[in-house]
C-alpha positions in Angstrom: -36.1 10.4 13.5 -36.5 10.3 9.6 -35.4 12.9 7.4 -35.1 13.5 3.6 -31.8 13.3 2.0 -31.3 16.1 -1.2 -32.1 13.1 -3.0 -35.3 12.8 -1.9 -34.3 9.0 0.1 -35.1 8.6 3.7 -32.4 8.3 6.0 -32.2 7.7 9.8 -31.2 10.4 11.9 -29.5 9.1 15.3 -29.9 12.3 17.5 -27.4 11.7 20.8 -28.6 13.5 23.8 -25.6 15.4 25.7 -27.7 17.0 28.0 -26.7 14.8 31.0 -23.3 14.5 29.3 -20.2 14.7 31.7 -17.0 16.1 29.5 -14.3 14.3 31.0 -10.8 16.7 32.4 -8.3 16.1 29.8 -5.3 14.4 30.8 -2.2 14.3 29.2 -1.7 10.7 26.9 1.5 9.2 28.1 0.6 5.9 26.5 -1.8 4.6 24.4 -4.5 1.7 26.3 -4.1 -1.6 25.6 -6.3 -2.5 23.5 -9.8 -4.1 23.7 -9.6 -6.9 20.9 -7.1 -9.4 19.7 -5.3 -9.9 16.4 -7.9 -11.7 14.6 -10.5 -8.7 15.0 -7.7 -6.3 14.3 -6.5 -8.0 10.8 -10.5 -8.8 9.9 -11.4 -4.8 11.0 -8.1 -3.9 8.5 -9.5 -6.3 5.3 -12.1 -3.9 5.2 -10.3 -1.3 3.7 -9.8 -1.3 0.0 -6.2 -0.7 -1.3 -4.7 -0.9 -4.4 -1.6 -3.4 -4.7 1.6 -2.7 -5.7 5.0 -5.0 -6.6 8.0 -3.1 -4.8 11.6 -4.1 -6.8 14.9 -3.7 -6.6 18.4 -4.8 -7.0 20.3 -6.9 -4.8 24.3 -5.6 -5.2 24.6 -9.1 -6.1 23.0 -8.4 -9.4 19.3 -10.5 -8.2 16.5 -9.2 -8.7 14.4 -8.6 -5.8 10.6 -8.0 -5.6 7.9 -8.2 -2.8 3.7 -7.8 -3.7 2.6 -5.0 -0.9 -0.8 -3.3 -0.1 0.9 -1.1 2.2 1.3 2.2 -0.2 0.5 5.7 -0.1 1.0 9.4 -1.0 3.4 11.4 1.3 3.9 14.3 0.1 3.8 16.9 -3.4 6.9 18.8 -2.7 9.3 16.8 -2.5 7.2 14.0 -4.0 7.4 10.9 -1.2 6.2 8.1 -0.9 5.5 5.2 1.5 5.2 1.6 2.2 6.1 -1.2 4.5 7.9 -4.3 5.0 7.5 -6.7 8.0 10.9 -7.0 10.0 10.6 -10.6 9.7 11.2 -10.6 5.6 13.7 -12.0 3.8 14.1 -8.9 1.4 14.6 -6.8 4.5 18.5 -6.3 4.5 18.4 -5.4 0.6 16.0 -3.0 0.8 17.7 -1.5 3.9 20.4 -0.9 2.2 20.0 0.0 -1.4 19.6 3.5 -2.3 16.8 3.2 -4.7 13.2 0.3 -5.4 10.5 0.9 -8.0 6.9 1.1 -6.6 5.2 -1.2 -9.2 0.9 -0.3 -9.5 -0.5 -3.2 -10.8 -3.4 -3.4 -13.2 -6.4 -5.9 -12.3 -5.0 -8.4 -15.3 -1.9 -8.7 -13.4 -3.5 -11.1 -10.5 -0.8 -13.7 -11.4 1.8 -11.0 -10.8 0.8 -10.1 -7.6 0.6 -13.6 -6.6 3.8 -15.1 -8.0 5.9 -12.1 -5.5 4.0 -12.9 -3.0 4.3 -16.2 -2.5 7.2 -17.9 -5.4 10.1 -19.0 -3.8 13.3 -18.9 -5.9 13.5 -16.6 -8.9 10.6 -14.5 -9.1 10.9 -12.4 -12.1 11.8 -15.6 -14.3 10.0 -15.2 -17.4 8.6 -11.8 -16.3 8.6 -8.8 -18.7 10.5 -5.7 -17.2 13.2 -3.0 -18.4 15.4 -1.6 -16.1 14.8 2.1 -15.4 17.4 4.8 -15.1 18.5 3.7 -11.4 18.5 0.4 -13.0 16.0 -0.7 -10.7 13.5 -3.0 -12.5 10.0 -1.6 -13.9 7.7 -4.3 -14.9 6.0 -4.5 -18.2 2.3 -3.6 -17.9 2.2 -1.8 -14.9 -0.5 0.4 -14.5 1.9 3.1 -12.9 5.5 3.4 -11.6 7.3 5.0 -9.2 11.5 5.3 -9.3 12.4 5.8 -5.7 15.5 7.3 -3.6 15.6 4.9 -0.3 15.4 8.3 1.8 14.6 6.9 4.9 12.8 4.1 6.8 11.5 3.9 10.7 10.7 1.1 12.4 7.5 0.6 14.0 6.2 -2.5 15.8 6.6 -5.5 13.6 7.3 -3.5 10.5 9.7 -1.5 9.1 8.2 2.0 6.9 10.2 3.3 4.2 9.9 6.7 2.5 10.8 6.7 -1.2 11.7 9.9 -2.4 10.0 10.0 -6.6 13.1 10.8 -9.3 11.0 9.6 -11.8 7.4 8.1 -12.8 5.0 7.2 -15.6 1.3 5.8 -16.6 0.5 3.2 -18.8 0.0 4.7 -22.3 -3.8 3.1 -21.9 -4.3 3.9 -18.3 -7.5 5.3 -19.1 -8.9 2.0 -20.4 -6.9 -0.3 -18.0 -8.9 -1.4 -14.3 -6.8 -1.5 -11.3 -5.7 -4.6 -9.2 -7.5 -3.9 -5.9 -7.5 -5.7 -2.8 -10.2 -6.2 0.0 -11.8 -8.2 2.4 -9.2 -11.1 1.7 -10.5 -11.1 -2.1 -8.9 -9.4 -5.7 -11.3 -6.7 -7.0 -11.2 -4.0 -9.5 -13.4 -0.8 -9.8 -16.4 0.0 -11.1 -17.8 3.5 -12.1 -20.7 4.8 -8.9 
């Protein structure tokens, strides 16, 4: 059936008929079902969902700089303010960022595509020629970010191939233009950035 929206638009109505509708007994879930696609369909399904992208950094105890590109970043919680994002197990940062007690969660802005590129895929030394202070964990905050986030390395759990780590926030800033700067977004395999609805 067709209805009108409050702004006057059609829109189709799909009505589901539960008359003959059997509610199944619920049953404890012991394990989840294997699922019904493979890893192709799974990673295509995932692209689909617009993220942000950040550069995590650190220090090695070596003194080296350390920084990974990941999409994989979100809000915990307000009080305390956490933090998350992951790292596949496979990664050669992994045993740094294990064991260091802080990283900076870089936001990058959408003029920073080079950035974003250059930690994910440079080999070698990384931040060579890249602008960044160190902040007051001495962690490495890079010049131009659209946001920052100092983090305590308060704890990390594995899951599947990856390894989830939640950064408790000492300290964090905005770009003293954020208002006038577009984000770096990511989606669908492709860099965006956002545009006013």
């Amino acid at each position: 059936m067709t209805s009108k929206t409050s702004s006057g638009c059609s829109a189709i109505v799909c009505r589901l008929d539960f008359a003959d509708t059997v509610e199944p007994e619920p049953t404890p879930m012991k394990r989840a079902n294997p699922p019904n696609f493979d890893a192709t369909a799974f990673r295509d399904a995932l692209s689909q969902f617009a993220t942000g992208v950040t550069v995590i950094t650190t220090r090695a105890e070596s003194g080296q700089l350390i920084g990974i590109t990941a999409s994989s970043f979100n809000s915990v919680s307000l009080d305390p303010p956490l933090v998350l994002w992951s790292l596949a197990t496979k990664s050669a940062s992994m045993s740094v960022f294990q064991a260091n007690s802080h990283y900076v969660v870089n936001v990058l802005a959408a003029d920073q595509v080079d950035l974003c590129k250059r930690f994910a895929t440079v080999k070698g030394d990384r931040f060579a020629g890249v602008s960044h202070a160190a902040g007051d964990s001495g962690m490495p905050v890079l010049d131009g970010a659209l946001a920052w986030f100092e983090c305590h390395n308060r704890s990390r759990y594995q899951e599947g191939d990856h390894v989830i780590f939640v950064g408790q926030v000492e300290r964090c800033g905005v770009h003293g233009n954020a208002a006038e700067i577009a984000p770096l977004v990511f989606q669908a395999g492709q860099f965006h950035t956002l545009g006013s609805l």
